[in-house]
C-alpha positions in Angstrom: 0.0 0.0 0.0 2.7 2.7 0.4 4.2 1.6 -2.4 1.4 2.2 -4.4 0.9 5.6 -2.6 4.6 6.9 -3.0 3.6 6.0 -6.9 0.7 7.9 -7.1 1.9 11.1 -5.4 5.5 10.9 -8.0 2.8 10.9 -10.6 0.9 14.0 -9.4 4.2 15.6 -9.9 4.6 15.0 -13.3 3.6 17.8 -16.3 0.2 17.8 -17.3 0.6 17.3 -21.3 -2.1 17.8 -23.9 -2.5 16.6 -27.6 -1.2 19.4 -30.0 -4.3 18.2 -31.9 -6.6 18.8 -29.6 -5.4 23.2 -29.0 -4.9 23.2 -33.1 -9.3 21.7 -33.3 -10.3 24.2 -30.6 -7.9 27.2 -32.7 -9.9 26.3 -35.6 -13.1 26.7 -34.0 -12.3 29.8 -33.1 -10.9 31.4 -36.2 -14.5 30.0 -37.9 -16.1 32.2 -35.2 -13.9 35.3 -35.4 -14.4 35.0 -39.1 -18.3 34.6 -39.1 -18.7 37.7 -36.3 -16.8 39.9 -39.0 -18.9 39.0 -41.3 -21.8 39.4 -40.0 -21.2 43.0 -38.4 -19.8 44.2 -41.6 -22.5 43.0 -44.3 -25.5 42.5 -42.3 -25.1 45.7 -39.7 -23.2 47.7 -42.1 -20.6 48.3 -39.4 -17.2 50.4 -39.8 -14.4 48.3 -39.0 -10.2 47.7 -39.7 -10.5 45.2 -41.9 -7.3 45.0 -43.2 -5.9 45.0 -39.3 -8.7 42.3 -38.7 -7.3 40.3 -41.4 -4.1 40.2 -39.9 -4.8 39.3 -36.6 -7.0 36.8 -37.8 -4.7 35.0 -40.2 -2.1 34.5 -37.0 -3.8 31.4 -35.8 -4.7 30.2 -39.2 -1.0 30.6 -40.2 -0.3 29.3 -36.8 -1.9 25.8 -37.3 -0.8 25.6 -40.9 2.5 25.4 -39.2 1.9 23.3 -36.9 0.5 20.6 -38.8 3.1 20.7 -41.5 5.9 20.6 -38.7 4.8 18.4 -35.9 2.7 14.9 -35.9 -1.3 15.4 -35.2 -0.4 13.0 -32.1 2.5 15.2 -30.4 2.1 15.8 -26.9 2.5 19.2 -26.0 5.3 20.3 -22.7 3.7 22.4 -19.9 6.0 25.3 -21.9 4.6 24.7 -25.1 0.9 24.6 -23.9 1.6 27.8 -22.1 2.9 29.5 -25.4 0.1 28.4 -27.8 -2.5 29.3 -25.2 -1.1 32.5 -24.4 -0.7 33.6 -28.1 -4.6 32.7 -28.3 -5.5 35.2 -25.1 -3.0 37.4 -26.8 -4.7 37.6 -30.6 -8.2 37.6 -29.4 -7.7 40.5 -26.6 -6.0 42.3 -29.9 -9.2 41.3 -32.3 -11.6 42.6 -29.2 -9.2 45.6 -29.2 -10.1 46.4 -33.0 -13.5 45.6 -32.7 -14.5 47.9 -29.9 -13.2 46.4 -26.6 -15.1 46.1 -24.0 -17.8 47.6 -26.0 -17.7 44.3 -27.8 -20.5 41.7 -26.3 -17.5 38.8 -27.2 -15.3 39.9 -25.0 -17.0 37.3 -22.9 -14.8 34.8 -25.1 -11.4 35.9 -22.8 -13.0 33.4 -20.5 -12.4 30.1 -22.8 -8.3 30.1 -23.0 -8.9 30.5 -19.3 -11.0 27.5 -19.2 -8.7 25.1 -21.2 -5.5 26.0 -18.9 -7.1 25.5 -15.2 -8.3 22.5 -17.2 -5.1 20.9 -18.8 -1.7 22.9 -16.9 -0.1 22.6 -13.6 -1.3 26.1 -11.3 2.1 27.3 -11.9 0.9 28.0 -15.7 -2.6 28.8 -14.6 -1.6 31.6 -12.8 0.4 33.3 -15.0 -2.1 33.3 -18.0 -4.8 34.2 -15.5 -2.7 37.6 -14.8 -2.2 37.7 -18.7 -5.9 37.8 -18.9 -6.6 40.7 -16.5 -3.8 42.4 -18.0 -5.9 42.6 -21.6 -9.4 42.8 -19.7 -8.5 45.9 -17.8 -6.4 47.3 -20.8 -9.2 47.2 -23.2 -11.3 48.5 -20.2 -9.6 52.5 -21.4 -8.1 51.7 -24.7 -9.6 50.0 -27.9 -11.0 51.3 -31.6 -14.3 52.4 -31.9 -17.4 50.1 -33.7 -18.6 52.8 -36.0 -22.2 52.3 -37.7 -22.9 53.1 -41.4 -23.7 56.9 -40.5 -20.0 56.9 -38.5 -22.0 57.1 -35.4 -19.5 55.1 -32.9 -21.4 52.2 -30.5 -20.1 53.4 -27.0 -22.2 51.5 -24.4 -22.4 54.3 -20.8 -19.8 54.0 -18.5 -20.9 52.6 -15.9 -22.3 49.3 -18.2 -18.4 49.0 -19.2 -17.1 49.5 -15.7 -19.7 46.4 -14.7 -18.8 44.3 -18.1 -15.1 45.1 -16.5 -15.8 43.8 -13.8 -17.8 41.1 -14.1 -15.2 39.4 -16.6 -12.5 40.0 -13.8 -14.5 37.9 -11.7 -15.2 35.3 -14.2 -12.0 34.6 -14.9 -10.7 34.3 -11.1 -14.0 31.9 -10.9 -13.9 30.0 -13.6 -10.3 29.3 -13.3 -10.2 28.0 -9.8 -13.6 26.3 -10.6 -13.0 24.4 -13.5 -8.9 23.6 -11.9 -10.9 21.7 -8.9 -13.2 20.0 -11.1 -10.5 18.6 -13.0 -8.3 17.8 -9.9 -10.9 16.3 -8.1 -11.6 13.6 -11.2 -8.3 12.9 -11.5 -7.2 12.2 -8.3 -10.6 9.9 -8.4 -9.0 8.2 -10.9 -6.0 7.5 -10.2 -7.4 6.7 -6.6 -10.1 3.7 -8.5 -6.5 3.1 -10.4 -4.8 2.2 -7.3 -8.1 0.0 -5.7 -7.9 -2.1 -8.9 -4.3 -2.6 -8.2 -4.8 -3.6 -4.4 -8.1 -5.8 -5.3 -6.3 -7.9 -8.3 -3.2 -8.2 -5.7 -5.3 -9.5 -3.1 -7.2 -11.6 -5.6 -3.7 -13.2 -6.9 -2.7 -13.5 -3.0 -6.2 -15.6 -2.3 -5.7 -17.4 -5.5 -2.4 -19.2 -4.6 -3.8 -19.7 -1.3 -6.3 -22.0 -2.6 -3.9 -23.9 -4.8 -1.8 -24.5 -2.0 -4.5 -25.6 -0.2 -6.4 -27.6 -3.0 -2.6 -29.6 -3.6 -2.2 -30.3 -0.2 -6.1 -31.7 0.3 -5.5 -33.5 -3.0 -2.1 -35.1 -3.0 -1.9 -35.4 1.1 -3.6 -39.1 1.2 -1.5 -40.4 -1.6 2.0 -38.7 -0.2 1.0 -40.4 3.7 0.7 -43.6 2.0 3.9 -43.7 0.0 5.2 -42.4 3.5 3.5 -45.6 5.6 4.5 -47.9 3.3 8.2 -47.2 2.6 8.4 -47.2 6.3 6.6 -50.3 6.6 9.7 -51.7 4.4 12.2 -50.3 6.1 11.5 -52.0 9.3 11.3 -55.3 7.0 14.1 -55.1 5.2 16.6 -54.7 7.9 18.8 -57.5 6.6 19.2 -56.0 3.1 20.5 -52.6 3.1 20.8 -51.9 -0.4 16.9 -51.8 -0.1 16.4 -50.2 2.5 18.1 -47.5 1.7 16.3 -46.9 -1.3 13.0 -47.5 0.5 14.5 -44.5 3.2 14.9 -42.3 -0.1 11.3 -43.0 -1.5 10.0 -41.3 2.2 12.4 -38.8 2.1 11.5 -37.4 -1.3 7.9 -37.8 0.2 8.4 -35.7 3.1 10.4 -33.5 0.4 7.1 -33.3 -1.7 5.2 -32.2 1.4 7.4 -29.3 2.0 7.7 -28.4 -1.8 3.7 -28.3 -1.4 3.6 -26.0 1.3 5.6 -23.4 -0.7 4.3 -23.8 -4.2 2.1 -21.8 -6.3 1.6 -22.9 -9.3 -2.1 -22.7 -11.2 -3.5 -25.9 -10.0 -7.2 -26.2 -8.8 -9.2 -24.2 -6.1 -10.1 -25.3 -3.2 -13.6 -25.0 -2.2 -13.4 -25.0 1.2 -11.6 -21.9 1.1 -14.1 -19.9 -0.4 -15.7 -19.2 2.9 -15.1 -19.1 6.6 -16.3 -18.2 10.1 -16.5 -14.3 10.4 -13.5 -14.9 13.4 -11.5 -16.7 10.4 -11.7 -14.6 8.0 -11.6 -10.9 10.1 -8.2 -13.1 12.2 -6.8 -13.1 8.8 -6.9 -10.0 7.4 -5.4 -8.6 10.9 -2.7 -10.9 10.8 -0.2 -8.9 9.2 -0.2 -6.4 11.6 -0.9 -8.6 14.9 3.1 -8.5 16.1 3.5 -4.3 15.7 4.3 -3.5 19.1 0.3 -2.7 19.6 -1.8 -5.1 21.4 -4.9 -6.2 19.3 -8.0 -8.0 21.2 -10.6 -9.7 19.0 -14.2 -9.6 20.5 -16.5 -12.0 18.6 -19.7 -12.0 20.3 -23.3 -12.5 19.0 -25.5 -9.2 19.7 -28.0 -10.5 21.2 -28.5 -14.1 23.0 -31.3 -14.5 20.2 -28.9 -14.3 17.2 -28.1 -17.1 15.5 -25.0 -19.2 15.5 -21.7 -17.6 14.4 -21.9 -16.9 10.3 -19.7 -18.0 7.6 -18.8 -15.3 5.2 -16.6 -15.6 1.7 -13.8 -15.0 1.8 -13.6 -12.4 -0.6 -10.3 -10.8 -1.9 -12.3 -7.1 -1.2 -13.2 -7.3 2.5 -9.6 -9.4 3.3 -8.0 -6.3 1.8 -10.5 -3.7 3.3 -10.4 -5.0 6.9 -6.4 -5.4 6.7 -6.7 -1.5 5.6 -8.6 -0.4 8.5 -6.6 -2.3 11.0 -3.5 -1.3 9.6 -4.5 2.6 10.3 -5.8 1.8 13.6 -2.3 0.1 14.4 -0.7 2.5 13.1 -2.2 5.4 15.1 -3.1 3.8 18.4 -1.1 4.7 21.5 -1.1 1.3 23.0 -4.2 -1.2 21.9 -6.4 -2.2 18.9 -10.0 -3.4 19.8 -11.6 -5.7 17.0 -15.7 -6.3 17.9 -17.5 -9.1 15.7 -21.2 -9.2 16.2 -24.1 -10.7 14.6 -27.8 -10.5 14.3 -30.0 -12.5 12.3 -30.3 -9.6 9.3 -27.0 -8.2 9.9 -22.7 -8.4 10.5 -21.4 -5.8 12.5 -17.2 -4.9 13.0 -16.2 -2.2 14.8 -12.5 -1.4 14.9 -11.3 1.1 17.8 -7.9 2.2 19.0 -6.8 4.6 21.8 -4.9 6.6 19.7 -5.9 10.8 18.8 -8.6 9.8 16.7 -9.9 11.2 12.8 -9.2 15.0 12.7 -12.4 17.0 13.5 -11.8 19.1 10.0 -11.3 16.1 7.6 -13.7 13.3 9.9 -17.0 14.1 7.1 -14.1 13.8 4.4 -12.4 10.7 5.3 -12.5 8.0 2.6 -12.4 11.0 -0.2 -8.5 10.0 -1.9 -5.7 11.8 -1.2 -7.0 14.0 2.0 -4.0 15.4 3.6 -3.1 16.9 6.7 0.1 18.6 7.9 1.8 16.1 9.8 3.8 17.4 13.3 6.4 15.3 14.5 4.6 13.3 16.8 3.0 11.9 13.9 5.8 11.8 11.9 7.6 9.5 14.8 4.4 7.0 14.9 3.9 6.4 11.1 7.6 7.4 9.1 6.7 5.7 5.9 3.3 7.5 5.9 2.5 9.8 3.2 -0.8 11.0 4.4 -2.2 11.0 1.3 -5.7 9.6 2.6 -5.4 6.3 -0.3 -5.3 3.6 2.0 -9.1 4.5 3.3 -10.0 5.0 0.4 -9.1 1.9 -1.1 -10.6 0.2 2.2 -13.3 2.0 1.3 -14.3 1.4 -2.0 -13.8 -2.3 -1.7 -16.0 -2.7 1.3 -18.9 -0.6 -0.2 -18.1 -2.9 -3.4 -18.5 -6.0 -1.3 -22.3 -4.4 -0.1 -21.2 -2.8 3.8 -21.9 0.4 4.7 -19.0 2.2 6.4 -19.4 4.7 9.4 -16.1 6.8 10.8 -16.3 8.5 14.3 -14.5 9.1 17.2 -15.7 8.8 20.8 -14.4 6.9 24.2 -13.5 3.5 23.6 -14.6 2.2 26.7 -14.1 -1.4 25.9 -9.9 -0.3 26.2 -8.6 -0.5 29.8 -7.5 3.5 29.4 -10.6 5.0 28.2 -8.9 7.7 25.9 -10.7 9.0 22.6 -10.2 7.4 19.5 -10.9 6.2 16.2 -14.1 4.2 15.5 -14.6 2.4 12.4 -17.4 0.5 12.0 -18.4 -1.9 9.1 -22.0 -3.2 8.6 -23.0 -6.0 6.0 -26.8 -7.4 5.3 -26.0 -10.9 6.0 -28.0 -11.9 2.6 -25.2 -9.9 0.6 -21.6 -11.8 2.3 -23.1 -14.9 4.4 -22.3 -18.1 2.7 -25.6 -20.2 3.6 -25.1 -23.5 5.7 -25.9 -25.8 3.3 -23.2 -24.4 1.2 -20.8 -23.7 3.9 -20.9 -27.6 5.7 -22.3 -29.4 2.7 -20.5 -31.3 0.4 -18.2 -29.7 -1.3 -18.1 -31.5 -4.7 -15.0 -31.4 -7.0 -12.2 -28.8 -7.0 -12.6 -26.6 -10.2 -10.2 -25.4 -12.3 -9.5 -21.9 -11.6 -9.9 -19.7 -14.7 -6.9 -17.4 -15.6 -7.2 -13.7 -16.4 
């Protein structure tokens, strides 16, 4: 898991690169537009207008992209620097277009926005912040300076002061709000992603780790009667053939290389068949054995695996699904990790539903991320207490979320909290995790769970 973490967070540092294709499709748009508007407001509303200087600045981005294409491949990925240059020159020719065609007088000035838009969107804040101050730069100069639209009796179209002072103003606000609105849009979804990324990671891990699990069981159950009867009978000879020692020593190496096909067995992992028996377990079984990595951590951990009420049925059998192994390891692993001395683990049942509720001593979930916890990468500033208890932690807020993601995927419903943890000898706050399941969605059902069992299957490859 902090492998995967320190992964993630080297990739958030990387330059956010865009398809020269996709700036040169969006220019062309544009250009189509700028073109039309001219048109229109020269030979429909019989405005007065540069045309020659309109021509020029328009042509830029046309010659722009006829360069581009002839120089670069349509599938060229773009630096952070070259982004920044191509979008700038685009807030640079259209604040010089709006500049000849009446500035903030103009109704498109509104446009300014869009280059806006598509750098929050695609570049680092670095770059954002930079054509954002670009942007204000041309808002407020065309806010005193710019040519005249004159109609056809020369009349020029001069909209009242204050109008421009609120156009001015509301297009300074737009771009500070559609920048830092469309940047946490985009971060937000891609730090979703590569969050899901990293859960599909962890789930086909776990999935490999329970797969060779049950081919090291299903080899054992399969081959252990014929291996302990090779073993009985080659020592069944050795006692006989005491007298001929050639023999015997070869019946002593027929049980050795059985005990040596035992061991082998215990350690292998190749694709064989799965066991059934260990698709499901008691509730103890399974929620022991997602703990068990961090059981020996300097923190004592208690298991509590009591029925809720003296009603509820007998102790359930879940699967043992490669999702809630993972999940439950998760949680306990950030309960360890945090707790000053002990872990609490509570197992209870009713006849509709599985309850576990993992509780440590420790601080407990910060008050100002506690409604955000299991959102990916929440951080908080880390002191050095912290620092001292968890030294390969990142803080990055992936490890919940990953725990989760597969636990809602496996059909619980996940609560955080903090309170007293009175069941802990020092009755400190802390952390409170608790994870509820219907028992129809993750109980295996008895007949299932004791019946027989039938044939090992072949278990299917991805």
């Amino acid at each position: 898991m902090a492998q995967i973490e320190h992964d993630l967070f080297l990739n958030d540092q990387r330059s956010n690169w865009v398809r020269l294709r996709t700036l040169v499709m969006l220019r062309w748009f544009a250009v189509v537009g700028q073109i039309g508007a001219v048109l229109a407001a020269v030979y429909i509303y019989q405005f007065t207008l540069e045309i020659g200087l309109i021509a020029i600045v328009i042509g830029m981005p046309v010659l722009a992209n006829v360069i581009s294409v002839f120089l670069f491949p349509e599938n060229r990925r773009l630096s952070e620097g070259e982004a920044d240059l191509m979008i700038g020159f685009d807030l640079l020719q259209l604040g010089m277009l709006l500049y000849l065609t009446g500035g903030l007088n103009n109704p498109f000035a509104l446009l300014i926005l869009a280059p806006i838009t598509v750098a929050s969107t695609i570049l680092p804040l670095r770059s954002t912040l930079i054509l954002g101050a670009i942007a204000l730069a041309v808002v407020t100069l065309l806010r005193f300076q710019s040519l005249p639209i004159l109609t056809a009796s020369g009349v020029p179209l001069i909209l009242p002061e204050l109008f421009v002072f609120g156009f001015w103003l509301s297009l300074v606000i737009g771009v500070v709000f559609v920048g830092i609105y469309a940047r946490q849009v985009t971060q937000e979804t891609l730090s979703m992603g590569e969050a899901l990324v990293a859960t599909q990671i962890a789930l086909a891990r776990e999935q490999k780790l329970t797969d060779l699990g049950g081919v090291v069981a299903a080899a054992a159950h399969e081959l252990g009667t014929p291996l302990a009867t090779i073993k009985l009978v080659s020592s069944e000879l050795i006692d006989e053939l005491d007298d001929n020692d050639e023999m015997k020593e070869d019946a002593m190496l027929i049980r050795a290389q059985a005990d040596r096909c035992r061991d082998i067995l215990r350690s292998m992992g190749r694709v064989g068949k799965e066991d059934h028996l260990m698709r499901h377990a008691p509730i103890e079984t399974v929620i022991r054995e997602a703990s068990e990595p961090h059981l020996e951590r300097g923190k004592t951990v208690t298991f509590s695996i009591l029925p809720a009420d003296e009603g509820a049925p007998r102790q359930p059998d879940i699967y043992r699904r490669p999702e809630v192994i993972h999940g439950i390891r998760n949680l306990v692993q950030n309960a360890v990790d945090f707790a000053m001395d002990r872990v609490l683990i509570e197992v209870s049942w009713t006849a509709d539903n599985i309850l576990i509720q993992i509780k440590d001593d420790g601080p407990g979930f910060p008050s100002s991320v506690l409604g955000r916890i299991g959102d990916p990468f929440v951080r908080r500033r880390r002191n050095d207490v912290t620092r001292a208890q968890r030294p390969g932690y990142e803080g990055m807020g992936l490890g919940l979320f990953i725990a989760k993601t597969l636990l809602e995927r496996s059909g619980a419903k996940l609560q955080f909290a903090n309170g007293a943890a009175r069941a802990l000898s020092d009755k400190r706050g802390g952390a409170i995790v608790s994870v509820e399941w219907p028992r129809s969605v993750i109980e295996a059902k008895v007949e299932k769970a004791r019946g027989a069992l039938g044939d090992n299957t072949p278990i299917t490859q991805a």
